[in-house]
C-alpha positions in Angstrom: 0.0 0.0 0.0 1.6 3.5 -0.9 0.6 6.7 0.8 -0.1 9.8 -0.6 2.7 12.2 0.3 1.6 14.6 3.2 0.1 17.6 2.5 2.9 20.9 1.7 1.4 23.2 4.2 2.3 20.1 6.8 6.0 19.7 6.0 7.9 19.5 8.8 9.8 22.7 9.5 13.4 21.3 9.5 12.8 20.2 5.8 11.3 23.5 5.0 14.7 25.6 7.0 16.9 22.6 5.0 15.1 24.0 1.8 15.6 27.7 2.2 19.4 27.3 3.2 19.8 25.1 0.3 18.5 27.9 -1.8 19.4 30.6 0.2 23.0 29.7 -0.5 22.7 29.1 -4.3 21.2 32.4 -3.9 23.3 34.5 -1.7 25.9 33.2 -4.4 24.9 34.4 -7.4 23.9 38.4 -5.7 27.7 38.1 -4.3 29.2 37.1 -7.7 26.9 39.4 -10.1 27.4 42.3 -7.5 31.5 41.5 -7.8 31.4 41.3 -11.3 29.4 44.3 -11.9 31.7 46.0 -9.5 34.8 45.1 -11.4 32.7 46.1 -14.7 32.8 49.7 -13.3 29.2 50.4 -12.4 29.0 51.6 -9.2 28.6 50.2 -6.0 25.1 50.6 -5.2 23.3 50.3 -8.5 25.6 46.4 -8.5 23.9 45.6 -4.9 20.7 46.8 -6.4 20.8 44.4 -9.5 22.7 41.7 -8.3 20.2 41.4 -5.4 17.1 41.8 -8.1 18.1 39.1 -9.6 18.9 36.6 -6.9 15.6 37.6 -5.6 13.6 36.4 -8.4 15.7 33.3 -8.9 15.1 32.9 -4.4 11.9 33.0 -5.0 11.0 31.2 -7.8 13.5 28.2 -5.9 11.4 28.5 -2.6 8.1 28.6 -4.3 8.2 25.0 -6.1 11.0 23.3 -3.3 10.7 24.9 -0.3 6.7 25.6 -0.3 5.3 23.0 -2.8 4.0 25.2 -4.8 4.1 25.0 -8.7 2.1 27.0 -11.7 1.0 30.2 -12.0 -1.8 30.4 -9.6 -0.6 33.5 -7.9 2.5 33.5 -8.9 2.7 37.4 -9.9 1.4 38.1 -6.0 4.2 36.0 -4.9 6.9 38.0 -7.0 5.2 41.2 -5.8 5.3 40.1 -2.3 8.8 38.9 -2.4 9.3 41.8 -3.3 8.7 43.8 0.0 11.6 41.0 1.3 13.5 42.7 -1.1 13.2 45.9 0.4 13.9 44.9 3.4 17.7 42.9 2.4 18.0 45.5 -0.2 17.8 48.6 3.1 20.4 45.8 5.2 22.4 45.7 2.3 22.3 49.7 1.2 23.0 51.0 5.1 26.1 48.3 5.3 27.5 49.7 1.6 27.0 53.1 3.3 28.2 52.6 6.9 31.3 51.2 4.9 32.0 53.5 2.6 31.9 56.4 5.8 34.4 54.1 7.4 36.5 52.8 4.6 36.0 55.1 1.5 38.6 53.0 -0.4 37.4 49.8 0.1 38.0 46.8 -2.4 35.6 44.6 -4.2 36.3 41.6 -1.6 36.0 44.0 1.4 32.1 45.7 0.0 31.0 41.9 -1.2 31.6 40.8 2.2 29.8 43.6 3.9 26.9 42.5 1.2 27.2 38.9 2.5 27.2 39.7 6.0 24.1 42.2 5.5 22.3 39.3 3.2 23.0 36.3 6.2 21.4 39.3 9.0 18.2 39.6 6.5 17.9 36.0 6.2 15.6 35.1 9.2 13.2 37.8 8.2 12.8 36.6 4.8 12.1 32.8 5.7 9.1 34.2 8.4 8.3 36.1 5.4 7.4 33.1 2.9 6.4 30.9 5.3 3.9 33.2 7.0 2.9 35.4 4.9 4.0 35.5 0.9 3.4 31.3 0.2 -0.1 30.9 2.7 -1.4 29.0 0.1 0.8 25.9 0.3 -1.1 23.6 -1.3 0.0 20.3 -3.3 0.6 21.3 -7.1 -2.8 19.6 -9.1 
């Protein structure tokens, strides 16, 4: 006899957190390597945390939505974008005052010295943004038809 697998909304949270970290580390990866790269490309510091962090976000989200939460197609998926994208704000703000505390400390600062600051900002923002989807952004965990 096989059993149907248990519900999404009922995964156990130490899957879910092994989920997020899993993704939350491809993800933190690619913002940290796009913002480097732009950096050495010459834009400027914030307008590389600003895209680098746009696009992991999408690519976070998107990860979390199917593996994470369970949740697949495009039933709400545009309200799940816009939502995440209020996390964004929030780790893009942690991100922004770090670049800018630094830059008051250390005006010359290297690319490995700003992408740490980013990655240390991005790890602090990190608890807020799994409360985030779990309570609020992906309430409709339900098992993909």
């Amino acid at each position: 006899m096989t059993h149907a697998p248990a519900p999404v909304g009922r995964r156990a949270l130490p899957a879910q957190l092994g989920r997020f970290a899993v993704i939350g580390a491809g993800s933190t990866a690619l913002h940290l390597a796009l913002f480097a790269a732009l950096l050495q490309g010459g834009v400027t510091t914030m307008v590389a945390n600003g895209i680098a962090l746009m696009v992991a976000t999408v690519a976070n989200t998107a990860a979390n939505r199917a593996w994470t939460f369970g949740i697949s197609g495009r039933r709400r998926l545009g309200v799940h974008h816009g939502q995440a994208l209020v996390v964004f704000a929030i780790t893009w703000t942690a991100t922004t005052l770090a670049l800018a505390v630094l830059a008051r400390l250390q005006p010359d600062a290297g690319t490995t010295t700003q992408t740490v600051v980013v990655a240390v900002a991005n790890v602090l923002s990190t608890a807020a943004r799994f409360v985030a989807m779990r309570r609020w952004i992906f309430t409709d965990r339900r098992p993909a038809a």
